[in-house]
C-alpha positions, 0 to 999 in steps of 0.5 A: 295660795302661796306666801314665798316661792322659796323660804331657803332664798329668804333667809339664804345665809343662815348658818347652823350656830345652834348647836354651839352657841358661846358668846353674844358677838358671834350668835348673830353672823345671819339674821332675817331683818323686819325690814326685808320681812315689810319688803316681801309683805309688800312684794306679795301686796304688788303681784296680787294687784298685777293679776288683773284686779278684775279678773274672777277671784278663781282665776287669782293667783299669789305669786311666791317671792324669794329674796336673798339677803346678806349677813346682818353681823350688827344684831345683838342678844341683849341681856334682860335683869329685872322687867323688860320689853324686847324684840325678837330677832329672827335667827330662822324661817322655814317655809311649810310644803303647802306654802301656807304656814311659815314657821319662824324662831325669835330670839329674845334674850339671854339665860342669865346666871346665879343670884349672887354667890348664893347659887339660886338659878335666874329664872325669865319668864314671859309676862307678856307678848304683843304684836305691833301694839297690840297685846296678844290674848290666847287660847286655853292651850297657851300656844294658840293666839285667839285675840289682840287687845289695842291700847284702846282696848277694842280687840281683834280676833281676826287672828283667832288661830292663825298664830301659835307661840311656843315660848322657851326660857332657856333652851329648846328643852326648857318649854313655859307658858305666858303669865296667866296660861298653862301650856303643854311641855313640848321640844322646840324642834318638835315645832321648827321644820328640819330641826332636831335635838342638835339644834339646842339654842342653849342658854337662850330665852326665844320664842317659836312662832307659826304663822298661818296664811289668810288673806281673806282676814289681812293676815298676809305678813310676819308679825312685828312682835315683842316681848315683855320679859321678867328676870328674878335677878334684878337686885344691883349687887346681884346683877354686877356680880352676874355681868362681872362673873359671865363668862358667856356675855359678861366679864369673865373675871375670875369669883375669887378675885371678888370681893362680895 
């Protein structure tokens, strides 16, 4: 079975700014949209009914779909102080030779700086992640989904080791684990097809994601997900004074010309 005929095509466009990421505005020049992922969802939903619904299910095919899309430059990287949920914003794709796994990076937030004068570094972690609305559980390995727990609480396993989540918070050499778990350290370009220590996402908290292609458990598309993200810094003085001092997303104004 296949999921796209060409990945290259999906996310045509995509420029190489990883490994030098400067200020917020100019991250974000290409980005694979939900609404164009929902399309290729229901691409493959389309073909897979034109092959004769009553033909033997060995003679069923999927047919890939390739779909270019145009730069989206209105995405933003926002900036989380204190406790937030947030989407990732798909900044790259990359499609596995077997055309069954698909493996894509989420870009969340930004590291932010100090906590006030003092010097102490922010620290984001990942508290927790949910696909749709549905809040993920995982393995004993922290990486691997093994459940999704609904609003309700009813839980699914149907995703039971189709997805794997490697979550960084500032970097790809700067690995964490989900709150309640305890993953391996690991190099995010140890994960992402084609990518290699130049690609360093500085100074960026994203997530990696693979994603494993089953249609006889619904799982077919890329998952909507967010993430619920805390910061150390969330004091307002300390938050002004990170804004006012950044020089990468905030104010750029010189420490000396504050008053703290």
């Amino acid at each position: 079975m296949s999921w796209w005929d060409d990945v290259k095509g999906a996310v045509g466009g995509v420029v190489d700014w990883f490994g030098e990421h400067k200020v917020a505005s100019n991250i974000l020049s290409t980005v694979v949209t939900g609404f164009a992922l929902n399309k290729v969802q229901d691409s493959i939903a389309s073909d897979s009914k034109s092959n004769s619904a009553n033909a033997p299910a060995r003679q069923r095919m999927d047919y890939g779909t390739t779909l270019n899309l145009p730069a989206n430059q209105d995405n933003k990287v926002p900036v989380v102080y204190g406790t937030a949920v947030v989407p990732g914003i798909i900044t790259e794709a990359v499609m596995s030779a077997d055309r069954k796994k698909m493996t894509y990076v989420l870009t969340i937030c930004e590291k932010t700086g100090t906590l006030g004068p003092s010097g102490a570094d922010s620290v984001l972690t990942f508290e927790e992640i949910y696909i749709g609305k549905t809040k993920v559980a995982f393995q004993g390995d922290g990486i691997t989904c093994a459940s999704l727990t609904s609003e309700d609480g009813s839980v699914d396993t149907n995703i039971n080791g189709l997805v794997k989540i490697w979550c960084y918070n500032n970097g790809v050499h700067h690995s964490t684990s989900p709150a309640g778990y305890n993953a391996a350290t690991t190099y995010a370009y140890d994960w992402v097809p084609n990518w290699t220590f130049n690609h360093t996402m500085n100074n960026l908290v994203f997530a990696v994601v693979e994603v494993t292609y089953s249609r006889d458990k619904a799982f077919v598309g890329v998952p909507s997900m967010t993430f619920k993200i805390k910061n150390t810094l969330t004091q307002p003085g300390d938050v002004i004074y990170d804004y006012m001092t950044n020089t990468r997303y905030g104010a750029s104004i010189p420490v000396s010309s504050i008053n703290y």
